[in-house]
One Martini backbone bead per residue (centre of mass of N, CA, C, O) as a GRO file, in nm:
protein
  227
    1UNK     BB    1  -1.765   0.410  -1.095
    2UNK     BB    2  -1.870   0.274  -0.830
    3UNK     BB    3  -1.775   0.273  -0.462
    4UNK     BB    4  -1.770   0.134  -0.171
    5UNK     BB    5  -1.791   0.172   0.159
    6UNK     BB    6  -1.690  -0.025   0.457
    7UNK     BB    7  -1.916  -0.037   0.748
    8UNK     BB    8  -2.050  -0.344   0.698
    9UNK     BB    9  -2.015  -0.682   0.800
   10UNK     BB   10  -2.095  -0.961   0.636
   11UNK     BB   11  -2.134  -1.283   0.765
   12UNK     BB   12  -2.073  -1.560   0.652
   13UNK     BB   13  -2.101  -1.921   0.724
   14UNK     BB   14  -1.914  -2.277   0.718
   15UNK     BB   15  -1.853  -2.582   0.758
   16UNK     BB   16  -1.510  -2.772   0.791
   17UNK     BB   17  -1.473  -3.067   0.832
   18UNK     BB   18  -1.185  -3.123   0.774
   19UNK     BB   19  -1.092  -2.861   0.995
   20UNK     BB   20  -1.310  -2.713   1.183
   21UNK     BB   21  -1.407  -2.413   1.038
   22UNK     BB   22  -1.444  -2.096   0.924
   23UNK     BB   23  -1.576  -1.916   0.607
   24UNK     BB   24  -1.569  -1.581   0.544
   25UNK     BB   25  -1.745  -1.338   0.434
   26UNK     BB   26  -1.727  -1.087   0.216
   27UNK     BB   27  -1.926  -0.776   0.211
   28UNK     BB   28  -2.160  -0.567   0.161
   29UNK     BB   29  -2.381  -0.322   0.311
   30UNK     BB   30  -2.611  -0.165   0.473
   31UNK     BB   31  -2.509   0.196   0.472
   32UNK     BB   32  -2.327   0.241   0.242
   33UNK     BB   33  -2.077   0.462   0.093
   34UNK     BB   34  -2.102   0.631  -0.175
   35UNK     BB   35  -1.838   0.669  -0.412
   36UNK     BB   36  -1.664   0.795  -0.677
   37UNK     BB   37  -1.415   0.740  -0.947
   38UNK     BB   38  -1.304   1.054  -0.835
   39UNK     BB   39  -1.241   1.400  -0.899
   40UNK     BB   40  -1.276   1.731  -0.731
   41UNK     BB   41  -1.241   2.017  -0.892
   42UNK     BB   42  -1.202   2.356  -0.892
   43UNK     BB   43  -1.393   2.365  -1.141
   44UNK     BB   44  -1.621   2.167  -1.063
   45UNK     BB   45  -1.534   1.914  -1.198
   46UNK     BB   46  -1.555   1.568  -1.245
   47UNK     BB   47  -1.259   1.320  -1.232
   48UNK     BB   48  -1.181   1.051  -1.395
   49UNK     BB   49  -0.910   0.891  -1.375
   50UNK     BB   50  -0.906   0.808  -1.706
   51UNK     BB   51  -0.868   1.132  -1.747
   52UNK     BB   52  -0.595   1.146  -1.601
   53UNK     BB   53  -0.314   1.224  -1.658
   54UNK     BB   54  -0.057   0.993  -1.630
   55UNK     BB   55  -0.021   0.823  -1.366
   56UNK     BB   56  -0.168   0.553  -1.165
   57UNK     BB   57  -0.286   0.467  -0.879
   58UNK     BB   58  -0.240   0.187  -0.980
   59UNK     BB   59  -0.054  -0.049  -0.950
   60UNK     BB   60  -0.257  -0.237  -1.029
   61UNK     BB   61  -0.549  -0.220  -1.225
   62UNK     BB   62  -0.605  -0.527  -1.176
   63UNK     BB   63  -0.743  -0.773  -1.031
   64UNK     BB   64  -0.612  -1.027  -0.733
   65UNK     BB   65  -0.621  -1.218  -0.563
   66UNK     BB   66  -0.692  -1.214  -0.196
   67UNK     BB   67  -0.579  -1.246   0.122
   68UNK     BB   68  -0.730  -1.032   0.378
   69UNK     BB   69  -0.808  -1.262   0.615
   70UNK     BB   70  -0.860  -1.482   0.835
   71UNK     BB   71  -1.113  -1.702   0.731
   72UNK     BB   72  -1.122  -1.574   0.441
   73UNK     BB   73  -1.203  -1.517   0.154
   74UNK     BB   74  -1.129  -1.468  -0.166
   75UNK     BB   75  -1.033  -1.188  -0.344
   76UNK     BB   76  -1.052  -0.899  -0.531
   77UNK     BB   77  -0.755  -0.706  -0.574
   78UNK     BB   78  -0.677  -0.316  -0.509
   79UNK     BB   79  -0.449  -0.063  -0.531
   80UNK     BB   80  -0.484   0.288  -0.377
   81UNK     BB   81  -0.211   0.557  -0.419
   82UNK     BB   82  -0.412   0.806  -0.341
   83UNK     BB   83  -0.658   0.709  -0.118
   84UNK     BB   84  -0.514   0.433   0.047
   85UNK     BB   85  -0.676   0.186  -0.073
   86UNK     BB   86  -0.876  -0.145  -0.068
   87UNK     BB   87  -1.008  -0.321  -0.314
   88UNK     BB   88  -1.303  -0.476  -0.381
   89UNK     BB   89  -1.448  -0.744  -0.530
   90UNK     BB   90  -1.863  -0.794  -0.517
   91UNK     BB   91  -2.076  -0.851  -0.718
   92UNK     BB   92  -1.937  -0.611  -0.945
   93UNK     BB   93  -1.843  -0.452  -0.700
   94UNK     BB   94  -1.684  -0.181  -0.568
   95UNK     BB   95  -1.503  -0.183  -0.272
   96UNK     BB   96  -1.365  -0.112   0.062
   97UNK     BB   97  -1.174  -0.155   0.307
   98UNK     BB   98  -1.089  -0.156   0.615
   99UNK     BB   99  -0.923   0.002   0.863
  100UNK     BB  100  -0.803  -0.262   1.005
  101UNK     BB  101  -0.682  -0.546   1.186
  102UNK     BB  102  -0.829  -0.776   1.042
  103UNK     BB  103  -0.713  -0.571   0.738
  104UNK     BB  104  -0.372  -0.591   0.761
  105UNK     BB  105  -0.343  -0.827   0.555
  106UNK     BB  106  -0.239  -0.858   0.233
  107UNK     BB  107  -0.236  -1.135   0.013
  108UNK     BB  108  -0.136  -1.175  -0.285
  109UNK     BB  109  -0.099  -1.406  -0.547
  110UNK     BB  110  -0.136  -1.286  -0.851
  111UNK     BB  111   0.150  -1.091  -0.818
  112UNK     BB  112   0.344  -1.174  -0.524
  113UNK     BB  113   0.217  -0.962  -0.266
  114UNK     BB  114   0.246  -0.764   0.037
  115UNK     BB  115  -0.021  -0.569   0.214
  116UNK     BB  116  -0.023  -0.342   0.477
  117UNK     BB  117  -0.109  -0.214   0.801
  118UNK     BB  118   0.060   0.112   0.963
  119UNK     BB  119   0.142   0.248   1.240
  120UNK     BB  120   0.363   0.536   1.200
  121UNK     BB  121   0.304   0.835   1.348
  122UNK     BB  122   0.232   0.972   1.003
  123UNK     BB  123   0.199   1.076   0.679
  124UNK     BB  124   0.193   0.738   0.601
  125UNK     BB  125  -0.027   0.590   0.746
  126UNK     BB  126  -0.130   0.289   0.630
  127UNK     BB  127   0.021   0.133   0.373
  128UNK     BB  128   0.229  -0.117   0.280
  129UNK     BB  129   0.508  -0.285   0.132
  130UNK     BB  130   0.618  -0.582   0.147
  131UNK     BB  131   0.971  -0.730   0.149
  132UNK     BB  132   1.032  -0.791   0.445
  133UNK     BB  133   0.983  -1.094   0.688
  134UNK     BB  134   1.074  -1.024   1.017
  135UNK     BB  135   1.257  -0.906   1.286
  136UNK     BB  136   1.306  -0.761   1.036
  137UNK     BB  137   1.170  -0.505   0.816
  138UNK     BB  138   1.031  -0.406   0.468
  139UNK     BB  139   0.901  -0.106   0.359
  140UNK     BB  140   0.673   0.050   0.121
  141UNK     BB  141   0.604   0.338  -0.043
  142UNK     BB  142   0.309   0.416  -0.255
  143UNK     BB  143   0.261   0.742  -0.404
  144UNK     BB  144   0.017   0.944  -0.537
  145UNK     BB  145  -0.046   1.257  -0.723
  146UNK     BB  146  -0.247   1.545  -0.731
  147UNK     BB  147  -0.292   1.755  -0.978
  148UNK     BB  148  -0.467   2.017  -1.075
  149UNK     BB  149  -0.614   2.222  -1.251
  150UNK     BB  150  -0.469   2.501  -1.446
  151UNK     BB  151  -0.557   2.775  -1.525
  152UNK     BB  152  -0.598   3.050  -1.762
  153UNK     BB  153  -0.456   3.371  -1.742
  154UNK     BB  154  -0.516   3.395  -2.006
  155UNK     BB  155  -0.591   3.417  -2.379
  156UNK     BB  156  -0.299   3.326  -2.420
  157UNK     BB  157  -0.281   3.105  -2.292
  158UNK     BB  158  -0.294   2.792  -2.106
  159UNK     BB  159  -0.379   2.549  -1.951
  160UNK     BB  160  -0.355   2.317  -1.741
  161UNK     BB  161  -0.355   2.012  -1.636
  162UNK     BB  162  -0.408   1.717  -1.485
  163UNK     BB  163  -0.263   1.496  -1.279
  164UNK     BB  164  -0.016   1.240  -1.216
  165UNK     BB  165   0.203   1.129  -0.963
  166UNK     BB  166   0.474   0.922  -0.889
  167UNK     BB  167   0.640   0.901  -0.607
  168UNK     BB  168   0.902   0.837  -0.420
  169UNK     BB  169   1.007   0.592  -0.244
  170UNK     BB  170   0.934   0.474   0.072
  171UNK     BB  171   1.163   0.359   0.379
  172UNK     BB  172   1.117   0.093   0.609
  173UNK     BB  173   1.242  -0.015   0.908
  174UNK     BB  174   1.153  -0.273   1.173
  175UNK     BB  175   1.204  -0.309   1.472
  176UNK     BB  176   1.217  -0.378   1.816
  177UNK     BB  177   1.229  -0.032   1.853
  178UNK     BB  178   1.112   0.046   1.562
  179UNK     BB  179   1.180   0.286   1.313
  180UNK     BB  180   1.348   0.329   1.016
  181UNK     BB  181   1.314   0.647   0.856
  182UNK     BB  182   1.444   0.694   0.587
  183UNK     BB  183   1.724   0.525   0.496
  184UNK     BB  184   2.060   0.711   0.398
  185UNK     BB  185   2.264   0.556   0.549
  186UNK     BB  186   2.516   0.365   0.733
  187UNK     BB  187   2.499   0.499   0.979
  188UNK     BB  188   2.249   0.468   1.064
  189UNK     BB  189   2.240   0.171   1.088
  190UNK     BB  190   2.463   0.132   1.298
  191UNK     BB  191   2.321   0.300   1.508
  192UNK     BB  192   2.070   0.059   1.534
  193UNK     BB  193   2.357  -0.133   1.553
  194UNK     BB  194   2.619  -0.177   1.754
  195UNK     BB  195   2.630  -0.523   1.759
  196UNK     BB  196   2.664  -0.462   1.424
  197UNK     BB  197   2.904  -0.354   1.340
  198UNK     BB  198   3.137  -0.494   1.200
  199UNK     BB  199   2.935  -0.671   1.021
  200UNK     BB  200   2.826  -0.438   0.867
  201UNK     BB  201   3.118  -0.303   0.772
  202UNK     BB  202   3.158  -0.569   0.600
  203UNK     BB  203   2.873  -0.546   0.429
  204UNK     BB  204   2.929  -0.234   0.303
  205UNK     BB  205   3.191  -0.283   0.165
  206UNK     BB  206   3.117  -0.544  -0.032
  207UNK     BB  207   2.780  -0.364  -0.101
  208UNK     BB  208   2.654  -0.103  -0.270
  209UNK     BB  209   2.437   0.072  -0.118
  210UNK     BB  210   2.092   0.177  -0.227
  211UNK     BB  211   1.826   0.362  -0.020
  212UNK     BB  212   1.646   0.327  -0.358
  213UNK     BB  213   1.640   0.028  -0.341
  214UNK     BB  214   1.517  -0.257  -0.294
  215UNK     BB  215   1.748  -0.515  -0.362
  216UNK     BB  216   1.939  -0.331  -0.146
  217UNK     BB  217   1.753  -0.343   0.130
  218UNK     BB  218   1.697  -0.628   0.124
  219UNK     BB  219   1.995  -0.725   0.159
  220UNK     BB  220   2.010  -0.610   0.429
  221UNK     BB  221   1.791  -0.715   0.596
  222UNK     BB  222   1.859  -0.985   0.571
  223UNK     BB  223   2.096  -0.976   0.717
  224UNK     BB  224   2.029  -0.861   0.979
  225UNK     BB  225   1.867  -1.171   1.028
  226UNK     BB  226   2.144  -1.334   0.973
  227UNK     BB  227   2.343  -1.178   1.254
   0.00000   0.00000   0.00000
């Protein structure tokens, strides 16, 4: 299956008596650059994703509506975690979004998750799942790995296959003074909030916060917002 990257935006509009704004279509246009939905090995052949064993690049294979930018149609979209796209399907064709401040929150409808483009200026750089929204914000990141054919060494050998692999979650919390970038222990959050100090020291001793969960992460940030 091919899909664009999208160069340039076809902008439809129609008046919407209603509210008196317009609602734009998102399309792919001429100039689009075609790419295949698989990866280049060193062997020489093309992998197609659904041909490489082990986890999915997609959080969630099929497509989902999703509000993509302001004053735009919903598509359905859905997120590649190996090669860090939002896909939109248009017409039958699947397309890339650009990755620009227009198309910088996807906020899909079901199941609701709503996924960010974050400027962190790190190798991480570039879409978030969003986990909480607010004063203080917490991002996940989640990345798949592909590991390529490893030929067999000799003929008594075997080769080994390609694989796909989902790396363990990073998380980062967005404060008014910058991120908070993979945080592993309590004395780092007190140390990023010292005006919030004792109410911490009160929140870790009651809460057994783990820094690989949501749930216990959601939970921090959470207060965070509310003291």
């Amino acid at each position: 299956m091919k899909k664009k990257i999208l160069t340039t935006l076809i902008l439809a509009s129609f008046s919407s008596f209603s509210f008196g704004q317009q609602t734009l279509s998102v399309n792919g246009a001429t100039g689009a650059q075609s790419v295949f939905d698989g990866i280049k090995s060193t062997t020489g052949k093309t992998l197609k994703y659904e041909d490489i064993p082990g986890a999915s690049p997609y959080l969630n294979k099929e497509f989902a509506n999703a509000k993509v930018a302001a004053n735009y149609e919903q598509v359905p979209v859905r997120y590649n975690s190996y090669s860090d796209e939002i896909e939109f399907k248009k017409n039958n064709e699947v397309q890339v979004l650009p990755k620009t401040s227009d198309f910088s929150r996807i906020e899909i409808a079901s199941p609701k998750q709503t996924i960010v483009l974050l400027e962190t200026s790190d190798d991480l750089n570039g879409y978030f799942i969003e986990l909480v929204n607010g004063k203080n914000s917490l991002y996940k990141k989640v990345k798949t790995k592909f590991t390529d054919v490893v030929p067999a060494a000799n003929s008594y050998a075997s080769e080994r296959p390609a694989n796909f692999r989902t790396l363990d979650p990073v998380y980062y919390i967005k404060t008014d003074k910058g991120f908070i970038k993979k945080p592993r222990n309590q004395k780092e959050i007190i140390e990023q909030f010292p005006d919030k100090k004792d109410n911490l020291t009160a929140f870790f001793k009651s809460n057994k916060i783990k820094f690989d969960k949501d749930e216990d992460l959601i939970k921090l940030v959470t207060f965070l917002n509310q003291n």
